[in-house]
MARTOR-82557 format. One line per field, with one value per residue: x, y, z of N, C-alpha, C, O in turn. Coordinates in steps of 0.2 Angstrom, whole numbers. Example, Ala and Ser with C-alpha at 12.3 -4.5 7.8 and 13.67 -1.06 7.14 Angstrom:
BEGIN
npx <- [66 / 64]
npy <- [-28 / -11]
npz <- [39 / 35]
capx <- [62 / 68]
capy <- [-22 / -5]
capz <- [39 / 36]
cpx <- [66 / 64]
cpy <- [-16 / 0]
cpz <- [39 / 39]
opx <- [71 / 67]
opy <- [-17 / 6]
opz <- [42 / 40]
% end
This chain:
BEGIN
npx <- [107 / 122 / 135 / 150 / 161 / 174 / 192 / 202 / 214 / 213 / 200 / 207 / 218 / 209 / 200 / 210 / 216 / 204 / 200 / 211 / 208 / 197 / 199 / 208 / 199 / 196 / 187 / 174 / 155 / 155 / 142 / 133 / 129 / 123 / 112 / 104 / 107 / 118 / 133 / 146 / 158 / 170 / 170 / 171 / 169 / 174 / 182 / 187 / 179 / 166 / 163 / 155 / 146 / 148 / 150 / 161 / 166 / 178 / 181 / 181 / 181 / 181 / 180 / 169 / 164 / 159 / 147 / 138 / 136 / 130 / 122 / 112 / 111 / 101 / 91 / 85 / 82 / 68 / 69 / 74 / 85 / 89 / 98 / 114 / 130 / 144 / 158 / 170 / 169 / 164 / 173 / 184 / 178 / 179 / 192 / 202 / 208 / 202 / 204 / 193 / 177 / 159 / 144 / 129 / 111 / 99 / 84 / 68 / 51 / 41 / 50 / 58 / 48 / 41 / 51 / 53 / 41 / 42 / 50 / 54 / 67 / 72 / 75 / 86 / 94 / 89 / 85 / 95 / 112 / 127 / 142 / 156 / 171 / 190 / 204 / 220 / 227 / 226 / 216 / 197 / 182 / 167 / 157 / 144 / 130 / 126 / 111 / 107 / 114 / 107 / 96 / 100 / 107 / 93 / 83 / 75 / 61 / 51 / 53 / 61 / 61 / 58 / 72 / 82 / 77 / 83 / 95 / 100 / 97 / 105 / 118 / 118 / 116 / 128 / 136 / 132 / 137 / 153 / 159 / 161]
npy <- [516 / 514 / 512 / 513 / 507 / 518 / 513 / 522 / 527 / 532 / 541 / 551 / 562 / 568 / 571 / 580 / 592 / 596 / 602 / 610 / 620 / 626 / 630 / 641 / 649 / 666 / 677 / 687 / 677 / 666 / 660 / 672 / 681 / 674 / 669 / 680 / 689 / 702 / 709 / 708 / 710 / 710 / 701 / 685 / 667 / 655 / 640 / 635 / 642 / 640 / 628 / 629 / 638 / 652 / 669 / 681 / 696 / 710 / 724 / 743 / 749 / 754 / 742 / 745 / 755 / 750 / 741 / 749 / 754 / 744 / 742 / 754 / 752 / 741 / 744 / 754 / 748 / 742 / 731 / 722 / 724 / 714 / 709 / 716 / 709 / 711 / 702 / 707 / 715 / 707 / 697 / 705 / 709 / 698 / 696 / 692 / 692 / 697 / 702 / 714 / 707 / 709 / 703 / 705 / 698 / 701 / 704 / 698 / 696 / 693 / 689 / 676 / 668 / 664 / 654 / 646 / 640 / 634 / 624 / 621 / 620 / 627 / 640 / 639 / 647 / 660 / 674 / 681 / 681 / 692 / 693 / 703 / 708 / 709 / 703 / 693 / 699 / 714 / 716 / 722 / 713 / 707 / 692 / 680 / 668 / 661 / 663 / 650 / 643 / 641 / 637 / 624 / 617 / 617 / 609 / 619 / 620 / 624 / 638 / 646 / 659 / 669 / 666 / 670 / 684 / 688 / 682 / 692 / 704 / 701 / 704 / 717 / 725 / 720 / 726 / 739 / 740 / 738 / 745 / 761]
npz <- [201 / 208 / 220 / 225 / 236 / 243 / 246 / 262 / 258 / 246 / 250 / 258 / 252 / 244 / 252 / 261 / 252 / 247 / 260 / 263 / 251 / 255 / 268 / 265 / 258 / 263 / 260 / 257 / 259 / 246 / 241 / 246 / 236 / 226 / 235 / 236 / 246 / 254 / 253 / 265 / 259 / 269 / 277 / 285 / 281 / 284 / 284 / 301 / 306 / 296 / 297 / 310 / 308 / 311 / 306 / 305 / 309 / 303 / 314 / 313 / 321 / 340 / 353 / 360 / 354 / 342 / 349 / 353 / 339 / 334 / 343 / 340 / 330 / 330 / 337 / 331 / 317 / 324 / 330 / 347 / 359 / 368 / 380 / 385 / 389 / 396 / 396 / 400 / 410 / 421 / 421 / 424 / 440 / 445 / 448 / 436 / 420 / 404 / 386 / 379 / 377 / 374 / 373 / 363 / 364 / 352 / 346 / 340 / 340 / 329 / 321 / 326 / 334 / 322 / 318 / 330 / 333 / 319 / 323 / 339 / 348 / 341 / 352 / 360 / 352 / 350 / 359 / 344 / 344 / 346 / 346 / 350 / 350 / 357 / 349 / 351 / 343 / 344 / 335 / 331 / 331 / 326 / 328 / 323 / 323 / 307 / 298 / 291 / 298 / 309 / 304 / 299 / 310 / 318 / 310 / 304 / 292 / 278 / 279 / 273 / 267 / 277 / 284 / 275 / 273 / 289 / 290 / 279 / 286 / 300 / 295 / 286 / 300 / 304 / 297 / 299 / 311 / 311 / 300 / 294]
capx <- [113 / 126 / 140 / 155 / 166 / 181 / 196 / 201 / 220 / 209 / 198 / 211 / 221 / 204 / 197 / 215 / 213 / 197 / 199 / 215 / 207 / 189 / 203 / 210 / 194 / 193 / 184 / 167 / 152 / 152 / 135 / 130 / 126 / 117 / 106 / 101 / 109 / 122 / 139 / 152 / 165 / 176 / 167 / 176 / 166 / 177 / 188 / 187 / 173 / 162 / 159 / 151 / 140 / 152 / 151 / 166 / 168 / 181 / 177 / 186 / 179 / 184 / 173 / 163 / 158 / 154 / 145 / 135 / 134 / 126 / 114 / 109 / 107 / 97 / 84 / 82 / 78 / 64 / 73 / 76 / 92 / 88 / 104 / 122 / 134 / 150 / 161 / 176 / 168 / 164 / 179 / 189 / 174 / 182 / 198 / 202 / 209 / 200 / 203 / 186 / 172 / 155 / 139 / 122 / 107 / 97 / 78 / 59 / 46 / 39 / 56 / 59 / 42 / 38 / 56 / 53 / 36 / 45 / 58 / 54 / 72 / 79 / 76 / 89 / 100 / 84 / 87 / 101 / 118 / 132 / 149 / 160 / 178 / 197 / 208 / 226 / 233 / 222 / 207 / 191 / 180 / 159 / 153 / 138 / 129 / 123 / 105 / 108 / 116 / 102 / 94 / 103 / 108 / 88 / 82 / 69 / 58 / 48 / 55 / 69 / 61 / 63 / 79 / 86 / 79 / 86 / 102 / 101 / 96 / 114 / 123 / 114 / 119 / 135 / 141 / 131 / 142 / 158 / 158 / 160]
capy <- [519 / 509 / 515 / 509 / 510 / 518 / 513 / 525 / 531 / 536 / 549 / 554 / 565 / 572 / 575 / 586 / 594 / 599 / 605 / 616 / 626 / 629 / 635 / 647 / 653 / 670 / 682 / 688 / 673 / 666 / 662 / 676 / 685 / 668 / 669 / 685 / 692 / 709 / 705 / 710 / 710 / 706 / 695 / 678 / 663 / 648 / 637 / 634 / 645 / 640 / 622 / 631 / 643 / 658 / 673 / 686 / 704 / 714 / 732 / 747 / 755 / 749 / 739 / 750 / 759 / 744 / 739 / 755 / 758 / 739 / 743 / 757 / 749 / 736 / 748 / 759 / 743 / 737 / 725 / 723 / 725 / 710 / 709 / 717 / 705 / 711 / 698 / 707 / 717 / 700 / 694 / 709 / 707 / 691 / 697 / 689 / 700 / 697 / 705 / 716 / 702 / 706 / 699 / 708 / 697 / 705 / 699 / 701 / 693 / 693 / 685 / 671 / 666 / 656 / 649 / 641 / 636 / 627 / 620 / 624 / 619 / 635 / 643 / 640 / 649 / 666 / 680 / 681 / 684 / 694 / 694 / 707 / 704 / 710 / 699 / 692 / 706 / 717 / 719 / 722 / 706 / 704 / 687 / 679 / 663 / 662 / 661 / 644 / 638 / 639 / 632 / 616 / 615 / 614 / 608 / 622 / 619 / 630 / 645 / 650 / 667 / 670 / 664 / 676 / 692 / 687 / 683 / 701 / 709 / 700 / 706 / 723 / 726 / 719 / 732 / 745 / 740 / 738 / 749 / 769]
capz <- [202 / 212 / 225 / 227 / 244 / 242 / 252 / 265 / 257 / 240 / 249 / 262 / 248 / 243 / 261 / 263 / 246 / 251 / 266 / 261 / 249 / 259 / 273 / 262 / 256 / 267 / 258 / 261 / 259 / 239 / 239 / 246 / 229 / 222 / 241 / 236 / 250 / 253 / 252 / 267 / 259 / 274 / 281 / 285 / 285 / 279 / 287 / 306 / 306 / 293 / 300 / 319 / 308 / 313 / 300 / 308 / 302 / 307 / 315 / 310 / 330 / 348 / 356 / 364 / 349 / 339 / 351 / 354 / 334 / 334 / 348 / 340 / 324 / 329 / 341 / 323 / 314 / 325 / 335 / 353 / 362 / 374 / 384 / 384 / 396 / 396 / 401 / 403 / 415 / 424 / 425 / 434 / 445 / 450 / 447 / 431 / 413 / 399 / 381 / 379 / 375 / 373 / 369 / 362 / 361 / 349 / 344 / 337 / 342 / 323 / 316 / 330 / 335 / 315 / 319 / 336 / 328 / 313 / 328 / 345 / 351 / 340 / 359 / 362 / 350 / 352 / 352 / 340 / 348 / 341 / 350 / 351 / 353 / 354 / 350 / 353 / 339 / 345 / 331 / 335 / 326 / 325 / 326 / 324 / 318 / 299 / 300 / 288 / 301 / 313 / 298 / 298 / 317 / 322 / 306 / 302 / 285 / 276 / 281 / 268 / 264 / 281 / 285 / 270 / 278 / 294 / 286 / 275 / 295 / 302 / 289 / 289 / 308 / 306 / 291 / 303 / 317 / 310 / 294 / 294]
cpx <- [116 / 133 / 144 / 159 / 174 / 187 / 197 / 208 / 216 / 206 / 203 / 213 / 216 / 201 / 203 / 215 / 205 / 197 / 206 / 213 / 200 / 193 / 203 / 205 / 193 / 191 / 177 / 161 / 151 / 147 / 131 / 127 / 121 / 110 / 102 / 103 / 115 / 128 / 143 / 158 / 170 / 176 / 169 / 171 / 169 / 183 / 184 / 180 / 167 / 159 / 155 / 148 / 142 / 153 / 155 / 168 / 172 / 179 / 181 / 184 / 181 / 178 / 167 / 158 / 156 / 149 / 138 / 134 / 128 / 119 / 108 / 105 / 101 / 90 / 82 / 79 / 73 / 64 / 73 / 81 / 91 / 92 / 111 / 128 / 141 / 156 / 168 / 177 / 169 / 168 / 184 / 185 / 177 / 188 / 203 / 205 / 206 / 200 / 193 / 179 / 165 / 148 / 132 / 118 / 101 / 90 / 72 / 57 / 43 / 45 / 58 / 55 / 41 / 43 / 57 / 44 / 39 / 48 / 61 / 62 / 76 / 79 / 80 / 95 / 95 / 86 / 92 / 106 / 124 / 136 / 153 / 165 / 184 / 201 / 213 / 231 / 230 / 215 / 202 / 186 / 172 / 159 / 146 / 135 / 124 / 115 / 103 / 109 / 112 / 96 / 95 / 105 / 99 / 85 / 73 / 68 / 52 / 48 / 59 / 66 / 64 / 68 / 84 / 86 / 81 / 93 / 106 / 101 / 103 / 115 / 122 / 118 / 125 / 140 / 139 / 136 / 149 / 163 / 157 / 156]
cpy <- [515 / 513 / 510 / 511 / 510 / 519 / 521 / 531 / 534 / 541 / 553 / 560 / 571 / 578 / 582 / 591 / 600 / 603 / 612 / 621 / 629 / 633 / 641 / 651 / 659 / 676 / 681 / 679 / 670 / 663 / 666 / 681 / 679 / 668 / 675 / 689 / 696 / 705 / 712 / 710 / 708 / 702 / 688 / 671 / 655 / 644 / 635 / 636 / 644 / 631 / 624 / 635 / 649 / 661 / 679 / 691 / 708 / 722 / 739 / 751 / 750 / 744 / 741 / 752 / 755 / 742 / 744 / 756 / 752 / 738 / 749 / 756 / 746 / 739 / 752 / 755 / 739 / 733 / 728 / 720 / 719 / 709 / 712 / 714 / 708 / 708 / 699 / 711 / 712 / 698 / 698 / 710 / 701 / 692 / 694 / 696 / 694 / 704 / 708 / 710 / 705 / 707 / 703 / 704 / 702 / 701 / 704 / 698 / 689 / 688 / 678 / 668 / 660 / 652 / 644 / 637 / 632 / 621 / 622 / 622 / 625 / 640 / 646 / 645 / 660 / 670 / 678 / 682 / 685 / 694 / 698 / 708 / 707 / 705 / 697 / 699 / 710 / 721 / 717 / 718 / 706 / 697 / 685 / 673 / 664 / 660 / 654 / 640 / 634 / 636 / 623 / 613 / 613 / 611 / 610 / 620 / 625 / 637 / 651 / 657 / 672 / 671 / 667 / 679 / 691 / 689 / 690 / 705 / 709 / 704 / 714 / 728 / 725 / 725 / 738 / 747 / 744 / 744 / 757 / 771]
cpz <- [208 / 216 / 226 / 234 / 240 / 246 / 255 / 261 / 250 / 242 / 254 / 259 / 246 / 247 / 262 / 258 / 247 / 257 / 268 / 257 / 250 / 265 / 269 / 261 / 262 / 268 / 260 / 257 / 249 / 237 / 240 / 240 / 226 / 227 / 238 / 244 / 250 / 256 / 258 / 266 / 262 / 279 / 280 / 288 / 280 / 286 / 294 / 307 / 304 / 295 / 306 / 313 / 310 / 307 / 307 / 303 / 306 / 309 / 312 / 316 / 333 / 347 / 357 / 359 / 344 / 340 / 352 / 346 / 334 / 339 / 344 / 331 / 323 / 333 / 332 / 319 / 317 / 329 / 342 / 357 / 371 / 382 / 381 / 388 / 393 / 399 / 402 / 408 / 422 / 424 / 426 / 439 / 449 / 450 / 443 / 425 / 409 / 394 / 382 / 376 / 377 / 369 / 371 / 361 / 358 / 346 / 342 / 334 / 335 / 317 / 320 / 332 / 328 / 316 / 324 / 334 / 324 / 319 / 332 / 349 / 348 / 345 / 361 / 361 / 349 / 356 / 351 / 344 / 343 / 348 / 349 / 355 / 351 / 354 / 351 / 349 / 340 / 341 / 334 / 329 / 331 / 325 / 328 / 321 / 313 / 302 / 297 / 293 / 305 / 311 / 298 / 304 / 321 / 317 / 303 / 295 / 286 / 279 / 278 / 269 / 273 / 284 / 282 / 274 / 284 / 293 / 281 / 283 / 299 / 298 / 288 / 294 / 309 / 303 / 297 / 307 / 316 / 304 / 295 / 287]
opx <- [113 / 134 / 142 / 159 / 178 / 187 / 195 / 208 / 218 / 206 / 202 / 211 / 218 / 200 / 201 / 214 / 203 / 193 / 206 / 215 / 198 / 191 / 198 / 206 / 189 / 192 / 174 / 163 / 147 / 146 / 126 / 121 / 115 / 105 / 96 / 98 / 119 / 128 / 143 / 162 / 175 / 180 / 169 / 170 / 167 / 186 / 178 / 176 / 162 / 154 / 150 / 142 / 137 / 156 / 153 / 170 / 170 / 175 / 186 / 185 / 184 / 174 / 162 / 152 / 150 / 145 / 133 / 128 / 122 / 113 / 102 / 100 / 97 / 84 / 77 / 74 / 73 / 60 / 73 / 82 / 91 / 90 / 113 / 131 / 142 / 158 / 172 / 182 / 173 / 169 / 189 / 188 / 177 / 191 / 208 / 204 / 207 / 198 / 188 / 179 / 164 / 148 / 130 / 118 / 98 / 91 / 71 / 58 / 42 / 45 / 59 / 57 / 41 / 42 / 61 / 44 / 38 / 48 / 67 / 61 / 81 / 81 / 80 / 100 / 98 / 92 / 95 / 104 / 127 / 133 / 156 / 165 / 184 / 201 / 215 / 236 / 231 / 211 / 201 / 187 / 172 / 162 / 143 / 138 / 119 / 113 / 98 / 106 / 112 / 92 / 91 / 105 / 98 / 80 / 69 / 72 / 50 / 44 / 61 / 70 / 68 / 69 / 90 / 90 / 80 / 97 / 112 / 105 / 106 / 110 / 127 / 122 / 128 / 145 / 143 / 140 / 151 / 169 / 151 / 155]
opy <- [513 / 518 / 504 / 517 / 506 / 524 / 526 / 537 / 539 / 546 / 559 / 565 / 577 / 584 / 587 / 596 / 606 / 608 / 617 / 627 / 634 / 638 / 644 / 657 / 658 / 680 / 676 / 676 / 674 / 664 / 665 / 683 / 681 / 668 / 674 / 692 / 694 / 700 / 718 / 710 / 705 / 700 / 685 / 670 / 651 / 646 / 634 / 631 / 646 / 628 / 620 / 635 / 653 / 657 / 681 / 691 / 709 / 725 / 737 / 757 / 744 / 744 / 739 / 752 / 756 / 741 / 741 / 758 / 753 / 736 / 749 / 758 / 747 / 736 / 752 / 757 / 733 / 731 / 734 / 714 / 720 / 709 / 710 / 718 / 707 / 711 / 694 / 711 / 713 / 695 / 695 / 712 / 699 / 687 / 693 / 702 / 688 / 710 / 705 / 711 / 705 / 710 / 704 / 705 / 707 / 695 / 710 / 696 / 683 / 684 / 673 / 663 / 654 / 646 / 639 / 631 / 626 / 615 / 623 / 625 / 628 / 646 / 652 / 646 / 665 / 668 / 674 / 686 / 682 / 695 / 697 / 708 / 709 / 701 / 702 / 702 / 713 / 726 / 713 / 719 / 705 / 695 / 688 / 672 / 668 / 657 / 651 / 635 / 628 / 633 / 618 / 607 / 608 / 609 / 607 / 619 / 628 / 641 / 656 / 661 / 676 / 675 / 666 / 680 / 697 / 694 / 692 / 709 / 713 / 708 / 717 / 733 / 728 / 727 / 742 / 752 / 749 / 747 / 759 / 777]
opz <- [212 / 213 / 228 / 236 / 237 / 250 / 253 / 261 / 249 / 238 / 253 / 262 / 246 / 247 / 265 / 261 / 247 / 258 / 271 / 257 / 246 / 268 / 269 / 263 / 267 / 273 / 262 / 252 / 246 / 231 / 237 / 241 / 224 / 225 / 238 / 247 / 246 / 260 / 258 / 270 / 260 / 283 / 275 / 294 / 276 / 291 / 293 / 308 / 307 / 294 / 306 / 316 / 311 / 303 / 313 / 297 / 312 / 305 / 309 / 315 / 331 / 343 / 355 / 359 / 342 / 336 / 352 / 346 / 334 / 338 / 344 / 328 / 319 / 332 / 329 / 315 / 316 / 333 / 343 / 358 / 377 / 388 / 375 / 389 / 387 / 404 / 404 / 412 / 426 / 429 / 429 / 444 / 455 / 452 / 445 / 425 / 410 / 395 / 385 / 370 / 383 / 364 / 376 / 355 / 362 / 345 / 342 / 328 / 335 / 312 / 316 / 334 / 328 / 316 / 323 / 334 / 326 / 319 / 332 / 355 / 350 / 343 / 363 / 365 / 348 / 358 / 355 / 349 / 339 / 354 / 343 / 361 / 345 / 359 / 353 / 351 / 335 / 342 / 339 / 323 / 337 / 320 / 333 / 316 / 314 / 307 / 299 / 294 / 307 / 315 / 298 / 304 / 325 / 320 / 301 / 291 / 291 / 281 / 280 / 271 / 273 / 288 / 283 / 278 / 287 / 295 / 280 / 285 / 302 / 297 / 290 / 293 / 313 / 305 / 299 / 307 / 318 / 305 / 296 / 285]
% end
């Protein structure tokens, strides 16, 4: 099989083409049903977002209580609630406003241990972290990275079965969160 190179104005069209209807795309994950994993339905992970590894689900609670359903999801399934930083707290501590922002590292030992094994630099991204955010129109929004992504950013192998149930456990915790 042979490859040709093709000028720059023939894939330009494509690359914009491409890139305009993977935007638009901003319904919940559409391989999600082929992975074998549970569909959030309003889960947005296209455009901006789906290049960083960013799955965002909006909340139908404030912060607070998202934040409080997601803790308490994640302590009933086993997990541990490692840290809570709230950094809008920290920053009227410095005398600063921030919209509500924050962030629950969430972990266990049993799910993140084989993965710093496969590729001890996924440390860095251990425990899991969901973010909890209002934003400029004042919705209340989950995110979190795919566990694929953490997948492809440290370049774990032999782990898929794991990196599903992880990715069904996000998913999980976020519908918990968010979701009456």
């Amino acid at each position: 099989m042979t490859f040709r190179r093709l000028p720059f104005v023939v894939l330009l069209p494509a690359a914009v083409l491409c890139a305009f209807f993977v935007g638009r795309q901003s319904s919940s994950v559409p391989l999600a049903a082929a992975a074998g994993l549970p569909d959030l339905g309003r889960a947005h992970f296209s455009g901006w977002h789906a290049g960083r590894g960013l799955v965002v689900v909006p909340s139908e609670f404030t912060p607070e209580e998202t934040a409080e359903r997601l803790e308490l999801a994640a302590t009933e399934g086993g997990a541990n609630v490692v840290a809570d930083i709230d950094h809008a707290a920290a920053a009227a501590g410095a005398g600063l406003e921030l919209r509500p922002t924050r962030v629950l590292l969430i972990g266990n030992p049993n799910a993140g241990t084989p993965l710093m094994v496969a590729s001890q630099i996924t440390g860095i991204d251990l425990p899991l972290k969901f973010v909890i955010y209002e934003d400029a129109q004042g919705r209340v929004l989950l995110a979190y990275n795919s566990a694929w992504y953490l997948r492809r950013r440290h370049r774990i192998r032999g782990e898929d079965e794991l990196l599903r149930m992880i990715e069904a456990n996000q998913r999980a915790l976020a519908a918990a969160a968010t979701q009456s």
